[in-house]
N, C-alpha and C positions, 0 to 999 in steps of 0.2 A: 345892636352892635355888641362885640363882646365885650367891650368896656360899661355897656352898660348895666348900670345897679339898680335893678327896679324891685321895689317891694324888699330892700334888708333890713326886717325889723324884727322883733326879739319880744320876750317877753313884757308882762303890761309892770307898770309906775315905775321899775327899776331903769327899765332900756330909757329912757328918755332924754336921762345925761349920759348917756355912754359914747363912746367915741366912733370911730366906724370900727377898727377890731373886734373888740369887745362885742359893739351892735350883731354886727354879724353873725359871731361866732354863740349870741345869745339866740337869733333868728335859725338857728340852727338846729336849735333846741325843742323848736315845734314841730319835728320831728318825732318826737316822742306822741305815741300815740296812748291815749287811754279811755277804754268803752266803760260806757255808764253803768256799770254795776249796779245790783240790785241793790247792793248797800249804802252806795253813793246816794242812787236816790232816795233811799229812805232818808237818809243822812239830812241830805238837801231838803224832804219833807217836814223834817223836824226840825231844821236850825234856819231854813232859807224862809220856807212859803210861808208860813205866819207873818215875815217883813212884809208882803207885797198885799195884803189884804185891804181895801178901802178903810181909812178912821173915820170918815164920816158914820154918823149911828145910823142903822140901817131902820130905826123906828120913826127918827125925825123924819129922815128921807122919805119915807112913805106917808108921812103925814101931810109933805108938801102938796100945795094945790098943783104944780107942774113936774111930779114925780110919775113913771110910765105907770100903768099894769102890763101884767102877763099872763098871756094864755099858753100852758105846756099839753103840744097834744101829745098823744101814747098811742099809737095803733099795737092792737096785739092780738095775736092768736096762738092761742096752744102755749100759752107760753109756762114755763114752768114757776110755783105759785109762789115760789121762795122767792124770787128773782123780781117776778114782778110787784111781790110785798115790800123788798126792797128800794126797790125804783118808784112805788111813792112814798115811801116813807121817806124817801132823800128829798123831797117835793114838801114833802107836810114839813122838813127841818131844816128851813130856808127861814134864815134871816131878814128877809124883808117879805113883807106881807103883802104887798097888793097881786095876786095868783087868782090865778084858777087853771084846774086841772080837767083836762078832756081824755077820758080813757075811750079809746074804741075799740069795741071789739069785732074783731071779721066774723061773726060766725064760728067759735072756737067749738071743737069738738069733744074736748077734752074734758072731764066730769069733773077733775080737782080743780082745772083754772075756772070753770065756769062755775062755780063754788064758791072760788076765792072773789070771783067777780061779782059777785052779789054780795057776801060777805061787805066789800068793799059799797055795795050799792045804800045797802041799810046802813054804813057810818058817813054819810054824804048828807044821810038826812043833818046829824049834829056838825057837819063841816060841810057844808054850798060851796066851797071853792074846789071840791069836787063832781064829777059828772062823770059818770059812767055811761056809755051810749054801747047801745045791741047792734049790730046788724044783721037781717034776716037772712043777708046771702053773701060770701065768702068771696069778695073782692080784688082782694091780693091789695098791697101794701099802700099805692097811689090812691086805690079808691076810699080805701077807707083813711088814709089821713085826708082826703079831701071832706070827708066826713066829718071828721073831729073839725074841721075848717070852719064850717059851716055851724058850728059851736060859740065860735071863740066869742069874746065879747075884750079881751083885751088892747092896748096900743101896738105890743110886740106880740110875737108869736115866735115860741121855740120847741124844736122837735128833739123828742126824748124816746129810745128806743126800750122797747119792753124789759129789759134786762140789764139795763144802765143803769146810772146813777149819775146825779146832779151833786158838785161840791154844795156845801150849806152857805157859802155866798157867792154863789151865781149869779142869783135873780139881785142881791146889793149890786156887785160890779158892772151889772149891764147895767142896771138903775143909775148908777153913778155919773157913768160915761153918756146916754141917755140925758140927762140931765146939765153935762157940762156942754155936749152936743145937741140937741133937737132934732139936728136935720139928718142926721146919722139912720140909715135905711138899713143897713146889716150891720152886722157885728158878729165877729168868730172869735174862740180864745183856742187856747190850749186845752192841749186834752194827755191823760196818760189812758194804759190799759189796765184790768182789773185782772184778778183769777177770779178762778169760781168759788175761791175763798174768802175771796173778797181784799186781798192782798194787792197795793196798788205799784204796778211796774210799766216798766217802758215808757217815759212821757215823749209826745210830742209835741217840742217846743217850737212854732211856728215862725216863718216868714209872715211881715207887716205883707199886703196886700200886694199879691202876685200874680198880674194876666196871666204871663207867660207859664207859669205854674202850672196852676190851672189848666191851661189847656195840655197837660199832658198827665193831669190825674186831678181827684179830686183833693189838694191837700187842706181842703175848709172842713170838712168829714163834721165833728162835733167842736164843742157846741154851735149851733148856729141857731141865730134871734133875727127876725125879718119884720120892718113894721107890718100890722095887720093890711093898711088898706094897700101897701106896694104887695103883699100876697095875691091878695085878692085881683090889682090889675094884673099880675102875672098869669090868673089865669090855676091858680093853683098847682099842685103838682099832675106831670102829665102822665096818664093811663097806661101809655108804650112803651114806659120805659121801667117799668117795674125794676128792681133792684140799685137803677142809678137815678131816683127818682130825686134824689138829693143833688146830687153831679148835677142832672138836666136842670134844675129848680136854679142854684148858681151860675151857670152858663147863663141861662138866660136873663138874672139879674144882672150878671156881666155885662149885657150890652144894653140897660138900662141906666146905670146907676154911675156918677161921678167918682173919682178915688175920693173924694170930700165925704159921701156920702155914705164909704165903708171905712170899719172900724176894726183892730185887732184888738183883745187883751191877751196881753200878755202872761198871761194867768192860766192854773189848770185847773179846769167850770166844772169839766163833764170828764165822767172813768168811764168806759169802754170795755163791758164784762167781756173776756175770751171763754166764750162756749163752742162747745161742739156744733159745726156747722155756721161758726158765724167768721165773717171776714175777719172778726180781730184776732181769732185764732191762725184760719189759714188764707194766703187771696185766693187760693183757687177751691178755695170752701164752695162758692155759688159762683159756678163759672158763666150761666145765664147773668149774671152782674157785668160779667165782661164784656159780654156783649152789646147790653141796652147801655152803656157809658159810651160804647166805640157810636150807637147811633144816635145818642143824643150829643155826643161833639161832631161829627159829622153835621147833623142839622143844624146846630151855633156856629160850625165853619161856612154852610151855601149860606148864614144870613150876613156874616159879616166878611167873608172874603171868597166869593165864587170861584171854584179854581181850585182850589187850598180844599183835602182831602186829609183824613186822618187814618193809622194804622194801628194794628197790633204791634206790642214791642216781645221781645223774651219775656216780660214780666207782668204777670197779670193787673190785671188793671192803672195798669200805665199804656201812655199811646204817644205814638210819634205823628206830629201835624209835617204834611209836606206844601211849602208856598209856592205857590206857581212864580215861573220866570216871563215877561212881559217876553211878546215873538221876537222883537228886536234886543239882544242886551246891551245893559246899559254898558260903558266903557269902565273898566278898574282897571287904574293906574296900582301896581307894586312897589311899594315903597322901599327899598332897602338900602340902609346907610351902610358904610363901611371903611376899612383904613387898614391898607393888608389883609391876613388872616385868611389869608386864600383858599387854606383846609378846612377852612367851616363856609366861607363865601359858595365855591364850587360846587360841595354838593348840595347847596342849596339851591342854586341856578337848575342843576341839571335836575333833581326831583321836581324844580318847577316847571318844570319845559312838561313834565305827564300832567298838569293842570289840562283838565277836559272843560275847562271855561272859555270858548272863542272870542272873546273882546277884550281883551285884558293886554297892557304895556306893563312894563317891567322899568323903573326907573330906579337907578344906582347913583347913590351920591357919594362919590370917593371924597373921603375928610383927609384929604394930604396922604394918602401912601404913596413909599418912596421903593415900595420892594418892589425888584425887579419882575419876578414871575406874574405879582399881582397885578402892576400895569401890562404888562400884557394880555392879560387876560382881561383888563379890563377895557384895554381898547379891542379885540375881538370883538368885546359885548357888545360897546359903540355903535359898533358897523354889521349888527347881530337885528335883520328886522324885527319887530316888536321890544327892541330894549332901547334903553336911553341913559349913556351915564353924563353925569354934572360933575364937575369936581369942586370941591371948596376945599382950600385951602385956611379955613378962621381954626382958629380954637374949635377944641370938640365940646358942642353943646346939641343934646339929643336933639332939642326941641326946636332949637333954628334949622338943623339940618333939614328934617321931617317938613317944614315950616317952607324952606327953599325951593324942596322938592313939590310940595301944594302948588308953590306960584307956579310951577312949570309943566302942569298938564295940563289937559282938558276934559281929562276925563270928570264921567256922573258922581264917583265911587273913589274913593282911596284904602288901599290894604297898606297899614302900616306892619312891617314883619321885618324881623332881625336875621341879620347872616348867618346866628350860627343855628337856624330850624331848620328842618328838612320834613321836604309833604309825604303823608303818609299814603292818602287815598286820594284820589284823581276828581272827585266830586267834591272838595273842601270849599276850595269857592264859591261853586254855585249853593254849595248850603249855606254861608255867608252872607252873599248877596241874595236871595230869599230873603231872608231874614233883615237884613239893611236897608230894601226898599221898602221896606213896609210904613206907611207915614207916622207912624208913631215912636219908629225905633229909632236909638243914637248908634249909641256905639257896640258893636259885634263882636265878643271875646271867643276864641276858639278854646276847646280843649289840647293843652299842650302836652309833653309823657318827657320825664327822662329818657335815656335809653336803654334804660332797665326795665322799661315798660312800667313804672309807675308815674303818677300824674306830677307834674307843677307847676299846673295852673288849670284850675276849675272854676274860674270868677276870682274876683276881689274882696276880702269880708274889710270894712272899714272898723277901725279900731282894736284891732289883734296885734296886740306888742305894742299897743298904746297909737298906733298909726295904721297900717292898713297891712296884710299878710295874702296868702292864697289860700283860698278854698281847698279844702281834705288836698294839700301838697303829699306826697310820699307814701297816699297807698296805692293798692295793685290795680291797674289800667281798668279792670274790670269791675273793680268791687261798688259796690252800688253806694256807700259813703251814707252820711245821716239822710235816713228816707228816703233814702235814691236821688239825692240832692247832685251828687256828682256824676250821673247819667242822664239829667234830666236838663231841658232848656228850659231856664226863669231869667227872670229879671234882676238883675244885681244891683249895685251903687257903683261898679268898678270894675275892667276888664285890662289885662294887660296889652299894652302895645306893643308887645312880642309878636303880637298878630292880632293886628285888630282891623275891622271894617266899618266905614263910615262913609254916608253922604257928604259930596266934598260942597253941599252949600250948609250943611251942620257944621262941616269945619270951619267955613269962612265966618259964620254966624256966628261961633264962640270967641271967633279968634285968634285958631290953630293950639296949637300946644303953647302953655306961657313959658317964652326963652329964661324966665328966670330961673326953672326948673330946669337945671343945665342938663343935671345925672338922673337923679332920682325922681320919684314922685310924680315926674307929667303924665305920662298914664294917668292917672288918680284924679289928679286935678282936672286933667281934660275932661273924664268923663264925668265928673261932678260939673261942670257947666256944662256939661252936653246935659246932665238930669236938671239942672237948677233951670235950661231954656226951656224944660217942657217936655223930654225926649225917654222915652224910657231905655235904657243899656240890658245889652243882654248877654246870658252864656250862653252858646250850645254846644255840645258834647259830639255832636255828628260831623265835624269840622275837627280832626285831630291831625297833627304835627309834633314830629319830636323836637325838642331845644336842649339845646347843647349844652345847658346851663350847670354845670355841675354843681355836685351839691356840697362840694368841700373845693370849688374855687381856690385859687389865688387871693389874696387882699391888697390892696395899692393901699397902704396907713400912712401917707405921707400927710405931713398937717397940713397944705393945702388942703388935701383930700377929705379930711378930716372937717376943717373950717365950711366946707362947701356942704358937705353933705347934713354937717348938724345947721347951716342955714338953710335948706333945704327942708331939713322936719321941722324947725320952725315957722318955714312960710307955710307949710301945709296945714298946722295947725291953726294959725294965723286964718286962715283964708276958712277954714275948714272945721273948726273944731267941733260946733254942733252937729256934723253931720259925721264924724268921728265918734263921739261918744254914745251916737244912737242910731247905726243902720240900719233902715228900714227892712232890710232881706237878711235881718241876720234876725237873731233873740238874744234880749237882756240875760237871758236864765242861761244861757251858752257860755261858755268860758270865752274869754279875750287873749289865753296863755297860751292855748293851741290852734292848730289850724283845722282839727279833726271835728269840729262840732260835738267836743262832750261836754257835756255839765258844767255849770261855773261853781 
């Protein structure tokens, strides 16, 4: 509805006591955008990341009788000798000791590495937590890490590329978490990029564990630590897929292993040297990479959903999954509240009508309008097959309304959506509903755009302005946002109810939207007990609608308005706050002050 105020939140510690004016007009402010600069980072290298480092002593640790090992294997050919000098030496200045190092070599051709590689083989003798291993014949990258495999003698096993480098407490951090965990089978951290100078830039600060992610790139990339013997049942890495041989390796850990049993830190483990010809430089460096990712998701889609086929996108090495629709579709009821406002109502009705989804009603719940043009057009709609209006007359409270119009279909499906959006492409709902039948998913956020064609709404980040915000709000419709986060479907904590999709027995099972959330915040809440029953929430980007939502509004500052909405951030915190202070799809190292995912 237009009256509705969803997500007006502001900056973090201050906004909290503020009133709704103020709120808003601080919410406003995250608007401001600002990219991570090379200085920032350094900045944040030198005043942040020391804070975040394990206290536990990394000597005692490894003294423990239930502290891991580690096995780092290295596949490398040709590589050049500086690079790879450096990439064990980052290994040999690890803080916790229990290692061992598997270099392998494909057959390298090259006189200097093959040099350095003996070099290396004669200092192995005075350090055994080294192994140098030859191969007679030139493999390519899957065979011979299965090579160094067949080495290991560690608990975990992490792969370290020729030309990389390992922070110096890596192997403590995984040890730590390993230790407060047992049963923890992968573990990924953060990673930045390197130059060839060895100047460290671009971090990427990761989403906590992401199916949805995932199936649309590989964003676990470095570091990653796999126990030995779940390597081993996997089967090691697979032969055909040379270049995504990492991507296939997690896919298919994907549908072995519980969210219990995978681990993020939060940390940057592993630098990621940008050389000529490697992907941190360019994606379309090894465009054969593109390819064996698009066939080993393909193979992890015919295992875990036959039907469901994956694409190329514009951007290399990204892929878009398409889910199949069951021959019969399911029924989606349209949910659209409203009270007047005819000029936003209207063209929402008629851009719905090019909806190319054949099973879908259209239910209107007039909240008391009294204006003449709008009741007629709303009985029109009445007597309009496939629509259905209610009228309620109570107080305007989102979540009853929404709640009213639940008890009164029958549909499989409910699309909750505001009057003042208008559909963009005729395939929105079926890309919704894809996505909503799927037994694992709650709630279906669409990508929303002002009418300036920039976004405002790309997911829900929990605790931005100290309570919840949108996702990259206010840039260009197209721009790819942190990582290509804001063109990509993941998993969130939160989806706006602007337009949202959900199984109507997930709604009945949480309970509908809570009425106490009259304005604000039920979106939020609802989809936090759609996550809390079990369900994961999702964005996706291929589902776009404009919302009329402008970005310098009106403000209703009457102290009613005022009373209700600051009880409102309280019950959300109330209800909410652990899962406010640390969302799982967001990163600690992120700011909280903006929407744009820079730096904190």
């Amino acid at each position: 509805m237009t009256q509705k105020l969803s997500h007006k939140h502001g900056r973090k510690i201050q906004l909290k006591d503020l009133g709704l004016a103020d709120f808003i007009a601080a919410y406003n402010q995250l608007f401001e955008h600002e990219v991570c600069s090379m200085t920032q980072y350094q900045r944040w290298i030198t005043e942040s990341e020391p804070k975040l480092w394990s206290r536990t002593n990394p000597i005692e640790l490894a003294a423990r009788d239930n502290s891991p090992s580690f096995s780092i294997v290295v596949p490398t050919y040709n590589a050049k000798s500086e690079w790879l000098n450096a990439c064990i030496e980052s290994v040999l200045a690890q803080n916790y000791s229990k290692w061992q190092l598997v270099v392998v070599d494909d057959a390298s051709t090259c006189v200097t590495i093959k040099a350095c590689l003996n070099e290396w083989q004669a200092k192995s003798k005075a350090e055994p937590r080294i192994q140098i291993i030859q191969r007679d014949l030139n493999g390519h990258i899957s065979a011979a890490t299965n090579t160094g495999l067949s080495y290991c003698t560690g608990d975990y096993i992490c792969f370290l590329d020729h030309d990389d480098m390992l922070s110096p407490h890596a192997l403590h951090e995984l040890a730590d978490i390993i230790i407060q965990s047992p049963d923890i089978k992968l573990i990924y951290s953060d990673e930045d990029l390197m130059t060839e100078a060895g100047e460290r830039v671009t971090p990427h600060f990761k989403s906590g564990w992401n199916p949805e992610l995932l199936l649309a790139h590989n964003y676990l990339t470095h570091l990653c630590c796999y126990r030995r013997t779940f390597v081993n049942q996997l089967g090691g890495f697979g032969v055909k897929v040379n270049g995504a041989q990492d991507y296939d390796l997690a896919l298919r850990a994907s549908r072995e292993l519980d969210a219990s049993e995978i681990r993020h830190i939060p940390k940057v483990l592993y630098h990621w040297r940008m050389v000529e010809g490697s992907t941190a430089t360019s994606s379309d460096a090894k465009p054969y990479t593109d390819k064996a990712g698009l066939n080993a998701l393909n193979a992890h889609l015919e295992m875990i959903c036959p039907g469901a086929t994956a694409e190329y996108t514009d951007r290399a090495h990204f892929y878009r999954v398409r889910w199949p629709l069951p021959a019969v579709l399911p029924k989606v009821a349209v949910i659209i509240p409203t009270r007047n406002g005819l000029e936003v109502l209207k063209p929402c009705i008629v851009s719905l009508l090019s909806t190319d989804y054949q099973n879908m009603e259209v239910v209107i719940v007039d909240n008391g309008s009294d204006d003449v043009d709008a009741l007629d057009y709303l009985h029109s709609l009445k007597h309009t097959p496939g629509f259905k209006v209610i009228r309620d007359d109570g107080e305007f409270n989102y979540s009853r309304i929404n709640n009213l119009a639940a008890d009164n279909t029958d549909a499989e499906l409910l699309c909750l959506l505001n009057n003042d959006t208008e559909i963009i492409s005729a395939d929105w709902l079926k890309e919704m509903v894809t996505q909503a039948i799927r037994p694992e998913v709650g709630c279906v956020g669409a990508k929303l755009l002002y009418p300036d064609d920039t976004i405002q709404h790309a997911g829900v980040v929990l605790g931005l302005g100290g309570y919840a915000a949108h996702s990259h709000r206010g840039i260009e419709r197209h721009a790819p946002g942190y990582f290509c986060r804001a063109q990509l479907p993941q998993n969130l904590s939160a989806v706006t109810a602007a337009c949202l999709v959900v199984k109507k027995s997930i709604y009945d099972e949480v309970g509908g939207l809570t009425e106490s959330f009259e304005v604000a915040y039920n979106d939020v809440d609802f989809c936090l007990k759609v996550m809390k029953a079990g369900y994961r929430n999702l964005y996706t980007p291929y589902a776009e609608l404009y919302h009329h939502e402008s970005k310098t509004r009106g403000q209703d500052t009457s102290p009613e308005k005022n009373a209700r909405f600051d009880r409102e951030k309280a019950r959300l915190s109330q209800y909410w706050q652990p899962w406010l202070d640390n969302d799982p799809y967001y990163n600690p190292n992120l700011t909280r002050s903006r929407e744009d995912f820079s730096i904190g």
